[in-house]
N, C-alpha and C positions, 0 to 999 in steps of 0.2 A: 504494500500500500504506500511505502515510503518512497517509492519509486514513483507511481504515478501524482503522489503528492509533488514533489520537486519537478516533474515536467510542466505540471500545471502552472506551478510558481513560474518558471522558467517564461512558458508562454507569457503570463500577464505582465511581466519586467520587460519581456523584447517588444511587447506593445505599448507599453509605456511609455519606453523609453529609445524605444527605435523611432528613426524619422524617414527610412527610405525603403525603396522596396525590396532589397535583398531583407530587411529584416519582417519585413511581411510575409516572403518568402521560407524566410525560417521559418516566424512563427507558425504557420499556414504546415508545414512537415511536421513540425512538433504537434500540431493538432490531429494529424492523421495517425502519429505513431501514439498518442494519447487514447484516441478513439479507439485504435484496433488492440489498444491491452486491453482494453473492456469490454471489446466485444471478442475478442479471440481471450479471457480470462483463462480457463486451463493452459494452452497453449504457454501463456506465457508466464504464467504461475511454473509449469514445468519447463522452460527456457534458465529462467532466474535458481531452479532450483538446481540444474545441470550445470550450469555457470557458477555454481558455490560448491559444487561435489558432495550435494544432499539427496536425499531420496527426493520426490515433490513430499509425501508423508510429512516427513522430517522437515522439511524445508514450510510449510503449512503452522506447522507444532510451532517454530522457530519466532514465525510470526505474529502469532496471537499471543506467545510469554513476552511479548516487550513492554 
């Protein structure tokens, strides 16, 4: 969750605070890669968990003790 928390963030700082269209262009990528954690949630529940060397199980457990 800490993940899709900080991309969120990310987007409304480069709309803030961007003034041109490469950073429109970011934000606008960062919103797709946003979107598609949430609608692709397993998937990338079990990406994030293979990129830490957890089970998804274990990587799930991980999540909800913080």
């Amino acid at each position: 969750m800490n993940t899709k928390n900080q991309i969120f963030e990310e987007i409304l700082t480069t709309l803030h605070f961007g003034e041109g269209i490469e950073d429109l262009r970011y934000a606008t990528s960062l919103l797709c890669h946003f979107l598609a954690s949430m609608r692709y949630f397993g998937q990338f529940r079990r990406a994030k968990a293979g990129a830490t060397g957890m089970s998804p199980a274990k990587y799930k457990e991980s999540l909800t003790n913080k």
